[in-house]
C-alpha positions in Angstrom: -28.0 -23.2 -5.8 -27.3 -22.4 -9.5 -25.9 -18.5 -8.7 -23.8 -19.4 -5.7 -21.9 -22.4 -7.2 -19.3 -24.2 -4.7 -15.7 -22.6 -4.3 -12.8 -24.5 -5.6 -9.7 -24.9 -3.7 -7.3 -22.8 -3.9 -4.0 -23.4 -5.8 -1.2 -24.7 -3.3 1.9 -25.2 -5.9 3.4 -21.9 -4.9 6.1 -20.6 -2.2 6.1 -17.1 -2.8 3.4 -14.5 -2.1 3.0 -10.8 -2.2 -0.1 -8.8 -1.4 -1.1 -5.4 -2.8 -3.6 -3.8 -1.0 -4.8 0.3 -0.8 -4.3 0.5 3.3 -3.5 -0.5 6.2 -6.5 -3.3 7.8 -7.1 -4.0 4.4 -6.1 -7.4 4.2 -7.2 -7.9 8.1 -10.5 -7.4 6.9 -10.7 -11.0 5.1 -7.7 -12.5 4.1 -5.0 -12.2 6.9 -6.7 -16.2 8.0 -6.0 -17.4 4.7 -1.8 -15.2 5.1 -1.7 -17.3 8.4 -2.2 -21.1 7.2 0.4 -20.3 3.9 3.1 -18.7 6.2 2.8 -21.9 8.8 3.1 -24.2 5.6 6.3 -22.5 5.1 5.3 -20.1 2.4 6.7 -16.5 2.4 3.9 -13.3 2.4 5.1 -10.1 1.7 2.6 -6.9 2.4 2.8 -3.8 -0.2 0.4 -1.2 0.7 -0.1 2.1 -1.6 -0.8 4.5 1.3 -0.3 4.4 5.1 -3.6 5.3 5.9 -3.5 8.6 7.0 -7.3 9.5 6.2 -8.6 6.6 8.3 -9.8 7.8 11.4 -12.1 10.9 11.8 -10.7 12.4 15.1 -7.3 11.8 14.5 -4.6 14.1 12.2 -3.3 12.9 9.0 0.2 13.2 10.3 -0.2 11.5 13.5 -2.6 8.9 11.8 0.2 7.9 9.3 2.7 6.7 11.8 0.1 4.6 14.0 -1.7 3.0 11.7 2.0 1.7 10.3 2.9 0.6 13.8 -0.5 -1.1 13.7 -0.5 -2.9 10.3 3.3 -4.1 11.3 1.7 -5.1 14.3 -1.0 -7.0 12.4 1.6 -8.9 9.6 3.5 -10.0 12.7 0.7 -12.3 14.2 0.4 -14.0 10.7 3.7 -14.5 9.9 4.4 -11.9 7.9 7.8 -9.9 8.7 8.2 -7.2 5.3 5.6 -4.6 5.2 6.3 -2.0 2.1 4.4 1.5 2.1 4.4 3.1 -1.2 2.8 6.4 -0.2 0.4 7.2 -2.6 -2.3 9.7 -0.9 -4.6 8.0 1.4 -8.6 9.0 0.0 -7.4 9.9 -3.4 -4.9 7.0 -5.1 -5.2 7.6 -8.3 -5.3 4.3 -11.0 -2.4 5.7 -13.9 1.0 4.9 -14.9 2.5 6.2 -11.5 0.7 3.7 -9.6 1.5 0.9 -11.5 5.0 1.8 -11.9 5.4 1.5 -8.2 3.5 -1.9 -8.1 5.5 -3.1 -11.1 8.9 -2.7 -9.2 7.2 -4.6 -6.4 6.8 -7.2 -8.1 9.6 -7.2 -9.6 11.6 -6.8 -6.2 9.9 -10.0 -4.4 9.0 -12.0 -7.0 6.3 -13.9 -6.2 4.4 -16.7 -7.6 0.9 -15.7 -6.4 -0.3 -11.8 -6.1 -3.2 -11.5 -3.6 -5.2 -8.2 -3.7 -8.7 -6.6 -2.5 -11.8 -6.7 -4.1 -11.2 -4.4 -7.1 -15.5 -4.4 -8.0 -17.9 -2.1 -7.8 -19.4 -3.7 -4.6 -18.9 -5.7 -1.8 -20.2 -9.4 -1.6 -24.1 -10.1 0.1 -25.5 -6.4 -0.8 -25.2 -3.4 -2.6 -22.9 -1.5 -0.7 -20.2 0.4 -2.7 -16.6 -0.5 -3.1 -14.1 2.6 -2.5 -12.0 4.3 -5.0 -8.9 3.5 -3.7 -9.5 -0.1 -3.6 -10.6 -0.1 -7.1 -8.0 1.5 -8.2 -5.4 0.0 -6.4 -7.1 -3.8 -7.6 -7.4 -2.7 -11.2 -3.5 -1.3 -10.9 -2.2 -4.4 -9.3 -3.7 -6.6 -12.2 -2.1 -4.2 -14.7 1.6 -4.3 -12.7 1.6 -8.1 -13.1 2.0 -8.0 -16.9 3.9 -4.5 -16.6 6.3 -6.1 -14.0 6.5 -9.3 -17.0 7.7 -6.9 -20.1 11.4 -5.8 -20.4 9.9 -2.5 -23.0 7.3 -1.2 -19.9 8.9 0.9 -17.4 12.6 0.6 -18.4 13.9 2.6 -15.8 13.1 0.1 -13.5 15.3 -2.2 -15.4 18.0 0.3 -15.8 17.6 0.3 -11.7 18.3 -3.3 -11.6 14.7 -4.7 -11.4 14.6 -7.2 -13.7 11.2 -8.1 -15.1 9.5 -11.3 -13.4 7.1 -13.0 -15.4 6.4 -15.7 -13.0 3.2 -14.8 -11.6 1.0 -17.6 -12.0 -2.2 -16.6 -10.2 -3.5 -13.1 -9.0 -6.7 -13.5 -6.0 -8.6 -10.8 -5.1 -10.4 -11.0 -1.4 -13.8 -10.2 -0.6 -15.0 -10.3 -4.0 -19.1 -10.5 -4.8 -17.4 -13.1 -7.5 -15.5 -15.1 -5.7 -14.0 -18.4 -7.2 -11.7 -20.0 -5.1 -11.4 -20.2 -1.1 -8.8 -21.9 1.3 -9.8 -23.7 4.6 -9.0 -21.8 8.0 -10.5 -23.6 10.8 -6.9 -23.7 12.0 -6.1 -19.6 11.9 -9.6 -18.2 12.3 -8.4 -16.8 15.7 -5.2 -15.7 14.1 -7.2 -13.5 11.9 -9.5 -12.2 14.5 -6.1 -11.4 16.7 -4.4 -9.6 13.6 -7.7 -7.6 12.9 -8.0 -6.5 16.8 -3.7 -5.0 15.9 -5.7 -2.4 14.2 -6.7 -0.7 18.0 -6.2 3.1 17.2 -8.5 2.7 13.9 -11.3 0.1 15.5 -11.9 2.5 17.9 -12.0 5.5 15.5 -14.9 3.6 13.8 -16.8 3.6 16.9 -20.0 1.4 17.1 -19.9 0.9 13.5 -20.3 -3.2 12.5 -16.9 -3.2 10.8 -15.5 -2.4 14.6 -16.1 -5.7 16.0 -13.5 -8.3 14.5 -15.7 -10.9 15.9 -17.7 -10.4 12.2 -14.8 -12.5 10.9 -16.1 -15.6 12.3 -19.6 -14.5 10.5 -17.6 -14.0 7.0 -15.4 -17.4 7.2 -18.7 -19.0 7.7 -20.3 -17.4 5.2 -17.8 -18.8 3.2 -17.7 -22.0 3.9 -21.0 -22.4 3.5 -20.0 -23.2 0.0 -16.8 -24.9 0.9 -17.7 -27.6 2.4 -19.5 -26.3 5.7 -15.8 -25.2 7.2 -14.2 -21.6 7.7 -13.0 -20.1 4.9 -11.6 -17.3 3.2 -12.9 -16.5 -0.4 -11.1 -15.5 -3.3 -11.7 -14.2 -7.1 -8.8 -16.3 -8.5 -7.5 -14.9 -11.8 -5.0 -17.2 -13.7 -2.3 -14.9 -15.6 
């Protein structure tokens, strides 16, 4: 169909990734499958996340909240291959897009490196409906694509070159999962259950949500094949691929 065109294949030149993303189970909810086939090809995956999560679940205090859902998302990185977990600790609920945020991402960046920079959907909405993207993971998406040409110029955020972050200016590609635009897509027949395992880390706040649909990580296996419906009829994870 004309307004849902085929997904290319993702990029594969790379080595180095690092992902940006508001909290923690934000990359369990899409693109940990897609973390798990590049860290078996021998690729590294860093995770940077703004805020540990401490307004995720209802019944449980921010304090207490902020040290198991870091266990958890640890937890989570682990069973796709993925050993350094950051936590910038921006305020869960209320990260703020401005110069403080990007700053942080910025020396990220610069710190690891990487070739590829994967984030969340940054839009408005999510793909299939009309159901409204969070303010943190806009801002956090918009930040992120700011921070890669921040990270690039030696004249933006000096101290962090006076701190011995040297700019990096080798970021080739930045994708942002679960986007209603979504370009690009990479096969994972292979680390489906991977992704379903490293979702199901996230106990403490799956069970916070109750009943709600984004409890069951079986809904995974609905999304991949939503995806590959137009990549070739095999599970997929989806990405909006920006080249930089």
């Amino acid at each position: 169909m004309a307004d849902t065109p085929e997904l290319e294949v993702m990029p594969g030149d790379w080595d180095r990734a690092l992902a940006v993303v508001a909290h923690p189970d934000d990359l369990e909810y899409g693109g940990a499958g897609a973390v798990a086939r590049w860290t078996r090809e021998g690729r590294s995956v860093v995770y940077t996340l703004a805020t540990r999560g401490e307004a995720g679940i209802d019944g449980m205090a921010p304090e207490e909240a902020a040290v198991v859902r870091e266990r958890e998302q640890i937890a989570a990185a682990r069973v796709v291959g993925v050993e350094t977990v950051e936590f910038l600790d921006h305020a869960d609920g209320v990260v703020e897009y401005g110069l403080p945020l990007r700053r942080d991402i910025a020396a990220a960046i610069r710190r690891h490196r990487p070739e590829l920079v994967i984030m969340t959907n940054h839009r408005d909405t999510w793909p299939g409906g009309p159901w409204l993207n969070m303010a943190d993971h806009r801002n956090v998406g918009h930040a992120t694509l700011d921070a890669v040409r921040d990270a690039a110029n030696r004249w933006v955020f000096r101290e962090l070159t006076a701190q011995g972050l040297e700019p990096w200016d080798g970021v080739r590609w930045v994708a942002a999962v679960a986007s209603p635009q979504a370009t690009h897509a990479v096969d994972i027949t292979d680390t489906l259950d991977l992704a379903v395992d490293s979702l199901q880390e996230h106990r403490a706040y799956l069970e916070g949500l109750g009943d709600a649909s984004m409890a069951d990580p079986a809904f995974l296996r609905e999304a991949a094949a939503e995806a590959g419906a137009r990549f070739g009829g095999v599970p997929a994870c989806a990405f909006e691929l920006f080249p930089m």
